[in-house]
C-alpha positions as CSV (number, residue, x, y, z in Angstrom):
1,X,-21.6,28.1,-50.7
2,X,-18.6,30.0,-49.3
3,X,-16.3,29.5,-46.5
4,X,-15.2,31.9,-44.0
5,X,-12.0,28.9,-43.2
6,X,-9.0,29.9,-45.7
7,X,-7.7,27.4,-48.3
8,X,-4.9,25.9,-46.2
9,X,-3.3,22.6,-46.8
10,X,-3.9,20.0,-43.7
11,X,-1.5,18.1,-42.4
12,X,-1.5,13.9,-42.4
13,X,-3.7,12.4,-39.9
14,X,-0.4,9.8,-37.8
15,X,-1.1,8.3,-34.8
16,X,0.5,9.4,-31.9
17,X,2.9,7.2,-29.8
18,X,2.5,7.2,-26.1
19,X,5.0,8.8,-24.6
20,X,5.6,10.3,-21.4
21,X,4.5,13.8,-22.1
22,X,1.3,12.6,-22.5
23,X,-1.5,14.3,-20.1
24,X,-2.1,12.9,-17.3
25,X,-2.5,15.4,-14.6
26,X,-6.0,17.7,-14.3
27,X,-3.4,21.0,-14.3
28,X,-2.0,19.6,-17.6
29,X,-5.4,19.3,-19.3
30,X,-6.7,22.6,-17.8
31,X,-3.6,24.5,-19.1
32,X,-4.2,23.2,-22.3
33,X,-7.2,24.2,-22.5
34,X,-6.5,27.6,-21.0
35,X,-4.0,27.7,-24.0
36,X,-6.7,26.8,-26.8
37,X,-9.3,29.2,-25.9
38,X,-7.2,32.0,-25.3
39,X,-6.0,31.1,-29.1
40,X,-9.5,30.7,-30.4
41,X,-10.9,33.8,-28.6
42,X,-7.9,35.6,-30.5
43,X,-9.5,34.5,-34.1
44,X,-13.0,34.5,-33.2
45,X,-14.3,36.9,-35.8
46,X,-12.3,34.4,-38.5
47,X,-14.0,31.5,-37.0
48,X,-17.7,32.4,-35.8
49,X,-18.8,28.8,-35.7
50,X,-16.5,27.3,-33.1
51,X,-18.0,30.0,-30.4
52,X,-20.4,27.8,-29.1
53,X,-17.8,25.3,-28.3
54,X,-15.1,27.7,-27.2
55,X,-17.9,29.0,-24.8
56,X,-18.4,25.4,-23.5
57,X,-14.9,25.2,-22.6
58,X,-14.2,28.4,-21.3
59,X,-17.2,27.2,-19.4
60,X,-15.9,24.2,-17.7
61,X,-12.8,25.8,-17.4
62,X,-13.6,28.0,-15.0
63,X,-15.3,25.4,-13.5
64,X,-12.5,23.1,-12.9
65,X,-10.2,26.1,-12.1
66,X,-13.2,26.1,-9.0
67,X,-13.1,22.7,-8.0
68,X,-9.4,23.0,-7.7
69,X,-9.6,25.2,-5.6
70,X,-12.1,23.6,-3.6
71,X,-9.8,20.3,-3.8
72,X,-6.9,22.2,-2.5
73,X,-8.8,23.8,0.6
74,X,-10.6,20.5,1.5
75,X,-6.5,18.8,1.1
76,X,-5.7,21.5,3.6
77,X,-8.9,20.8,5.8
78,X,-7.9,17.2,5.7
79,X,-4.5,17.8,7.2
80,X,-5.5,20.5,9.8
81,X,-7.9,17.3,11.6
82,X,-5.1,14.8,10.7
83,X,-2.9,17.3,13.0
84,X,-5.6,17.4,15.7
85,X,-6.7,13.9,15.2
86,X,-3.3,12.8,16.1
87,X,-3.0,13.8,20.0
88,X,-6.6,12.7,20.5
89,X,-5.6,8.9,19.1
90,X,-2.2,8.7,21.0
91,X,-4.3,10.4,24.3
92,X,-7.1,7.6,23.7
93,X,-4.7,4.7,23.7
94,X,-2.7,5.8,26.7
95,X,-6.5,5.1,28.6
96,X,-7.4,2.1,26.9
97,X,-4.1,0.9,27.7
98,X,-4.8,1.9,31.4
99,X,-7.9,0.4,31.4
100,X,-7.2,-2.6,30.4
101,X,-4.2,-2.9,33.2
102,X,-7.3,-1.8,35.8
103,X,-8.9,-4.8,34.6
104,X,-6.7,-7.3,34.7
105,X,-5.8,-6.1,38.4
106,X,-9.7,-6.6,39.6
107,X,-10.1,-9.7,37.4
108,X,-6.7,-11.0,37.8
109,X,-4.4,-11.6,34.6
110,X,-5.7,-15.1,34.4
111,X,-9.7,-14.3,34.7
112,X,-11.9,-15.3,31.4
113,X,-13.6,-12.5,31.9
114,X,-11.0,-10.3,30.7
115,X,-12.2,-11.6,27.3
116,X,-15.2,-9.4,27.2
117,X,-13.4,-6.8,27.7
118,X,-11.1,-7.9,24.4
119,X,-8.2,-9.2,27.0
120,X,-6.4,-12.1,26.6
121,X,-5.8,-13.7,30.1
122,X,-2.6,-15.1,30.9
123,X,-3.6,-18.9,30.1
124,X,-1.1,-22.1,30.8
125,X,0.2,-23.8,27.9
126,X,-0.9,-27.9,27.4
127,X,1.5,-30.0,29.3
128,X,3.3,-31.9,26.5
129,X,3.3,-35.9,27.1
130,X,6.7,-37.1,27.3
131,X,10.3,-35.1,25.8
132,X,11.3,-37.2,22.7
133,X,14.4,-38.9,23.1
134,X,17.8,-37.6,21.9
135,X,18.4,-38.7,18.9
136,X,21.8,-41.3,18.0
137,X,24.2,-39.4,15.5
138,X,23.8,-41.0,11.6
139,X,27.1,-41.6,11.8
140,X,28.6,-44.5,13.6
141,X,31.8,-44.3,15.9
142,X,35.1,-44.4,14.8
143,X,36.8,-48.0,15.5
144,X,39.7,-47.7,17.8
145,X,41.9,-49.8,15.0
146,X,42.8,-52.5,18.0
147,X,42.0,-56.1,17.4
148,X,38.8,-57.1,19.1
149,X,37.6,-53.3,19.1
150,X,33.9,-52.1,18.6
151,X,32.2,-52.9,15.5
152,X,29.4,-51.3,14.4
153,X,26.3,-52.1,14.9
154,X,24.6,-54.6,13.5
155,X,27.7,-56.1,11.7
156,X,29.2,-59.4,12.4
157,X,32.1,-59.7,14.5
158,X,35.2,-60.2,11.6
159,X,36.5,-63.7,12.0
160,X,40.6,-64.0,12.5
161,X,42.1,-67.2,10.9
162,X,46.1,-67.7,11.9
């Protein structure tokens, strides 16, 4: 049986490192593929038998080249009714906003009923019992250095003999 493929050495199988030229975009694996089947379309009387799967390619290709095309337009589509969206949100706020003041002026700004309306009311805060008192310093006074001064407390009087 004979072979169409000529006698030509092939390289060592290595393993690849990762590195960051490795693809990772859709544009880098379509131009790649652009690249291979325009080279295997060149030798395709050399190499009959890889048509079927050049064809495949060439098939989805074209078919990603589509749906990136698509992908752009709806991108495009997306910020077109961001643009418009915008106005619409910032109008819609301004009424709530008004609204809500409306509301509070019939109901009053301290009225439960504001809640249904997803209004907090203006509510009192707990009366706290009684203020703690202020707290002594850790440190106690300096002594004036005169006989018969402070002591601190909680410290016997020193005794004087003469």
């Amino acid at each position: 049986m004979t072979s169409n493929i000529p006698d030509t050495p092939t390289p060592p199988v290595t393993k690849k490192k990762k590195s960051t030229s490795q693809k990772t975009r859709y544009a880098d694996h379509v131009k790649d593929w652009s690249e291979l089947t325009a080279q295997l379309a060149a030798i395709a009387a050399d190499l009959p038998q890889l048509d079927p799967q050049r064809l495949a390619l060439e098939k989805i290709l074209a078919q990603a080249r589509d749906l990136t095309l698509q992908q752009a337009n709806f991108q495009s589509a997306k910020q077109k009714a961001s643009a418009q969206l915008r106005p619409l949100m910032t109008e819609g706020m301004k009424i709530a906003t008004a609204l809500r003041v409306n509301l509070k002026q019939i109901y009053g700004n301290r009225s439960e009923d504001l809640v249904k309306f997803g209004v907090q009311p203006l509510r009192t805060r707990a009366q706290v019992a009684a203020k703690p008192a202020p707290q002594t310093p850790s440190t106690p006074p300096a002594s004036s250095g005169t006989p018969g001064g402070s002591t601190a407390p909680g410290t016997p009087p020193a005794s004087h003999s003469a």
